[in-house]
C-alpha positions as CSV (number, residue, x, y, z in Angstrom):
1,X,-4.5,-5.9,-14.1
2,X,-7.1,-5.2,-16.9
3,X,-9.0,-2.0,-16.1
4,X,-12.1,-3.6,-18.1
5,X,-11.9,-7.1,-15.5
6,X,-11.4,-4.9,-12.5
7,X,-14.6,-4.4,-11.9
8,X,-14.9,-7.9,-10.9
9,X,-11.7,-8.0,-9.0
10,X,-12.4,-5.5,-6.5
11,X,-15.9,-6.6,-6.1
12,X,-14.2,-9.8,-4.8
13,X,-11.6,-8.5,-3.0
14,X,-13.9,-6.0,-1.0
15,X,-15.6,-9.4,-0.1
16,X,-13.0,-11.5,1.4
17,X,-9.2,-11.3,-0.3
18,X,-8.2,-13.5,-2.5
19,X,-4.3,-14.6,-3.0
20,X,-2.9,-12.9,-6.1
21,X,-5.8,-9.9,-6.3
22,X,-5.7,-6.6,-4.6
23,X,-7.2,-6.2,-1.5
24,X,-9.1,-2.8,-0.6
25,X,-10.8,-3.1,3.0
26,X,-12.9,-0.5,5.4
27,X,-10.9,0.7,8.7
28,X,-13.7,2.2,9.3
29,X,-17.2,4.3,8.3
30,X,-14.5,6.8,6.9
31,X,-11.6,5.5,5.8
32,X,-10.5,2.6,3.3
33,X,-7.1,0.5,2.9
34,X,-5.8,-0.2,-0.4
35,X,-3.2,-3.4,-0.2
36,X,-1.4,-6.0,-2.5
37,X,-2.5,-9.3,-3.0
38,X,0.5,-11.0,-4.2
39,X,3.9,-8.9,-2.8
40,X,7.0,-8.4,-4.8
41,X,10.2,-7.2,-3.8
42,X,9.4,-4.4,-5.2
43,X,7.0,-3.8,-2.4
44,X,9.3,-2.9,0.8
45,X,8.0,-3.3,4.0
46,X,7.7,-0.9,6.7
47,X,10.0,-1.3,10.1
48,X,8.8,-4.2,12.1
49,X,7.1,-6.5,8.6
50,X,4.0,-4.2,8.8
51,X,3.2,-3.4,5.0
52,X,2.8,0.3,4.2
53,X,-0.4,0.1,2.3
54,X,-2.5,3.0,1.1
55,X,-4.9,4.9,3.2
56,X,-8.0,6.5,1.6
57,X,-10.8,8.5,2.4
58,X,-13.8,8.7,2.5
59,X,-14.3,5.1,1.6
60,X,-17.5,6.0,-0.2
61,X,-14.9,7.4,-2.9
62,X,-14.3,3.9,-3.7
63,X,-16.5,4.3,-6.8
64,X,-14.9,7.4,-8.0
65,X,-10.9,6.1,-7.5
66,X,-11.5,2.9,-9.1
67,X,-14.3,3.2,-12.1
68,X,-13.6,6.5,-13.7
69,X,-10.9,7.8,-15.3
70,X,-12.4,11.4,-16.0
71,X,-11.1,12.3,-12.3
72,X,-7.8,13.9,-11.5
73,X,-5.1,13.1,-8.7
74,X,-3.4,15.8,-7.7
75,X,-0.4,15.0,-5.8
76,X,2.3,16.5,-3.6
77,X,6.1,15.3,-4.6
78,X,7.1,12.2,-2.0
79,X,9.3,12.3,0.8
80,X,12.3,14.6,1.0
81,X,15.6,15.8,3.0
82,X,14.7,18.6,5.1
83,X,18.4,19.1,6.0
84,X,19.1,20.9,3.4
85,X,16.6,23.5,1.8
86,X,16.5,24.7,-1.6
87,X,19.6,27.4,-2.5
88,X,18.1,30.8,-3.0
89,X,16.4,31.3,-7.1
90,X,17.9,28.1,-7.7
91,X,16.8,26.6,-10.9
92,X,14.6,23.7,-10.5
93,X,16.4,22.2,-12.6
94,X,19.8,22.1,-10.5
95,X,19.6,18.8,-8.4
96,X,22.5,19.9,-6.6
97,X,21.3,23.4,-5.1
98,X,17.9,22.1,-3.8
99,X,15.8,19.9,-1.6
100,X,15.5,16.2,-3.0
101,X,13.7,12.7,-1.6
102,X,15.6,10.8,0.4
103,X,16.0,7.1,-0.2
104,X,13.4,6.1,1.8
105,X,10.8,8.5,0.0
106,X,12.0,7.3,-3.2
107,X,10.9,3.3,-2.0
108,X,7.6,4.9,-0.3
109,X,6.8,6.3,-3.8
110,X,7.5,2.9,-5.4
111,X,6.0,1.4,-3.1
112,X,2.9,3.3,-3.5
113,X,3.0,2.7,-7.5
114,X,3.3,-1.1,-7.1
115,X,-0.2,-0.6,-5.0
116,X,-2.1,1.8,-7.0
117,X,-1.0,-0.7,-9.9
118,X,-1.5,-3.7,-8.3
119,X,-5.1,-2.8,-8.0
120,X,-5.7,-1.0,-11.0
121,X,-5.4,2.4,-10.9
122,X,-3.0,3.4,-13.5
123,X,-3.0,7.2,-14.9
124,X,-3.9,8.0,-18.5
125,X,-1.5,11.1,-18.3
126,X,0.9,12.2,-16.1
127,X,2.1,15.8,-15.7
128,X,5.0,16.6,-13.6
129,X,6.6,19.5,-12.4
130,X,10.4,20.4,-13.4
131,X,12.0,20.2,-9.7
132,X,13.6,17.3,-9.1
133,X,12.3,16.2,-6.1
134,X,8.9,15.8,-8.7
135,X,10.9,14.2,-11.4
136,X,12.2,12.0,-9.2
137,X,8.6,10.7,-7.7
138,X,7.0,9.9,-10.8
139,X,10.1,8.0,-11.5
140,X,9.5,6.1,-8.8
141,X,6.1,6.4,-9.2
142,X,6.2,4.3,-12.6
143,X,9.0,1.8,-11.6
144,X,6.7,0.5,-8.8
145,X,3.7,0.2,-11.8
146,X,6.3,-2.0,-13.9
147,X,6.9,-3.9,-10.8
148,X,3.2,-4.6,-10.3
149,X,2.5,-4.9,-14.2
150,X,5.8,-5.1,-16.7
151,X,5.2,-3.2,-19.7
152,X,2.7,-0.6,-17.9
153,X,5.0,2.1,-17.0
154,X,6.1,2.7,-20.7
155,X,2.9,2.9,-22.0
156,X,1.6,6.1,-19.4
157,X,2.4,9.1,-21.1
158,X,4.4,11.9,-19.0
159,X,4.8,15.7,-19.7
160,X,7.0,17.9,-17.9
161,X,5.5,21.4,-17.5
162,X,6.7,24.6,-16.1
163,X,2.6,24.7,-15.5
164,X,2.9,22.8,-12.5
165,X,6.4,24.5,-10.7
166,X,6.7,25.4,-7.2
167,X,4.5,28.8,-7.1
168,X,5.8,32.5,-7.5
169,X,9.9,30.9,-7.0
170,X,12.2,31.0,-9.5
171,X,10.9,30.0,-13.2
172,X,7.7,29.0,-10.9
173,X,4.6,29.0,-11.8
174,X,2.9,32.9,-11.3
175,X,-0.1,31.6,-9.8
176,X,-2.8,28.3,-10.3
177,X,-4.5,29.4,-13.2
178,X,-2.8,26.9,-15.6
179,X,-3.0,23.9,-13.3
180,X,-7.1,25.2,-12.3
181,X,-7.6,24.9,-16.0
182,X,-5.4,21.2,-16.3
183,X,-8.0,19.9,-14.1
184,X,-11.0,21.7,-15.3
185,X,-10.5,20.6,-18.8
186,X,-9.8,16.8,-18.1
187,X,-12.6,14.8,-19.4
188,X,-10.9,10.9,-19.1
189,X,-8.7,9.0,-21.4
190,X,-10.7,6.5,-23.1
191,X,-10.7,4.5,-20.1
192,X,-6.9,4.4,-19.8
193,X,-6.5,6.2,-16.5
194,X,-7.4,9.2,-14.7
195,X,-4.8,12.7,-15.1
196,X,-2.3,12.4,-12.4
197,X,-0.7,16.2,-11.7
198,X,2.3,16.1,-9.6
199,X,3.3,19.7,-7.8
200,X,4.0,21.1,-4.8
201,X,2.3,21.7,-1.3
202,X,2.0,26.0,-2.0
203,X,0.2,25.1,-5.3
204,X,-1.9,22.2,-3.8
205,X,-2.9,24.6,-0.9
206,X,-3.6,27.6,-3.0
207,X,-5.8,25.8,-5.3
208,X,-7.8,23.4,-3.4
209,X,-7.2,24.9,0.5
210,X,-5.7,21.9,1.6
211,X,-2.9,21.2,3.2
212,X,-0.8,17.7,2.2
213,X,1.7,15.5,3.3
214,X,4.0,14.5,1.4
215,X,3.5,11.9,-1.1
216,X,-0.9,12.2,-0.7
217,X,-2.9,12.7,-3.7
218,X,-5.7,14.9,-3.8
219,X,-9.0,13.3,-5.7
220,X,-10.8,15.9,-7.6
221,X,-13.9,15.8,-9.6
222,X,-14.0,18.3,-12.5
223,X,-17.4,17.7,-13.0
224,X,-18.4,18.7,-9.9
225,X,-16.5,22.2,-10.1
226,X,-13.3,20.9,-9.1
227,X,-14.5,19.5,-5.5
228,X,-12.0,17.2,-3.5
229,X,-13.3,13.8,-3.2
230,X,-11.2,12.9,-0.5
231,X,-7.3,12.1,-0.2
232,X,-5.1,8.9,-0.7
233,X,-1.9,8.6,1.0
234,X,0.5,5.5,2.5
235,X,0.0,4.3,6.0
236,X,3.3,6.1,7.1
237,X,3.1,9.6,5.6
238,X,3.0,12.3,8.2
239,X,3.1,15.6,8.5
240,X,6.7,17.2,7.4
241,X,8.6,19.9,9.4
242,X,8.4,22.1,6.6
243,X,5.1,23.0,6.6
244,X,3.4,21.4,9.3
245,X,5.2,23.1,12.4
């Protein structure tokens, strides 16, 4: 969908949803729901038909998620196999010797890019972590965009950095300065997209004090000295044994 129509679109859609646009609704005084209008096979379902749409809030971030693209998502890597933990200094690098996403974190994630894209929110920039388990969500990530808009995914640039690793491990990243400074020095894209930053739950926590699921992006304002907005994250995300005991 055309970032410069959207305007339009969601100010329908919040109104009453219409077949073929996005649909973004209020659960609640709080919280907001981000759906498709028109499905795609793309878009799996959850257990039982129930669509695993996006959860947001507050809904009064609706303003900031949707119309500006100097804001920053910060996100945690999607769904992965706690059965098997990452070797000891492996190298992020080595697929083998560390914890990945399993299949059905790899469909959440494209499931979540065929919503974010099927109601407009596309990244100017994407920076990604080395580890896998990142690599492997923003690939996800951009084959649910293509499924919601062909020709989108190639067009988002994406940039690898050691910037964004898993903190003090192995080739890690020493501490948040460098991912502080991403965000702080994001000013928008020209109306292409807001930064997405895709990391880990340590770095997440240790910068903003906030602890994520997996697969929830953090929105944060630079303007506003880095303040969290709020969070978006799919109906089904919960908490993982890793870090939430």
């Amino acid at each position: 969908m055309n970032r410069k129509l959207y305007g339009v679109a969601l100010a329908v859609a919040v109104a009453g949803a219409t077949p073929g646009i996005a649909e973004i609704s209020q659960m609640s005084a709080h919280v907001g729901s981000m759906a498709a209008g028109m499905e795609a096979e793309a878009a799996p379902a959850e257990e039982g038909g129930a669509l695993n749409n996006l959860r947001f809030e507050p809904w009064q971030m609706v303003d900031e998620m949707f119309f500006r693209d100097d804001v920053v998502y910060l996100m945690r890597h999607g769904p992965t196999d706690w059965s098997k933990l990452d070797e000891k200094n492996v190298n992020p690098t080595d697929c083998d010797n560390q914890r990945v996403m399993i299949e059905d974190g790899i469909n959440d994630m494209r499931r979540m890019g065929f919503v974010l894209g099927e109601n407009g929110v596309m990244p100017g920039k994407i920076v990604v972590s080395e580890w896998c388990r990142n690599q492997q969500t923003v690939e996800a990530l951009l084959e649910g965009y293509e499924a919601a808009e062909p020709g989108t995914a190639e067009g988002i640039p994406v940039e690898t950095s050691a910037d964004l690793n898993l903190l003090l491990s192995l080739q890690g990243a020493e501490n948040v300065t460098a991912l502080r400074d991403r965000i702080s020095e994001w000013e928008g894209s020209d109306g292409q997209g807001p930064l997405l930053l895709v990391s880990h739950f340590t770095n997440i926590e240790e910068l903003t004090q906030f602890t994520v699921y997996e697969g929830e992006i953090l929105v944060i304002d630079p303007k506003r000295d880095n303040r969290v907005l709020g969070y978006v994250r799919l109906s089904s995300a919960e908490p993982d044994v890793g870090h939430f005991p």
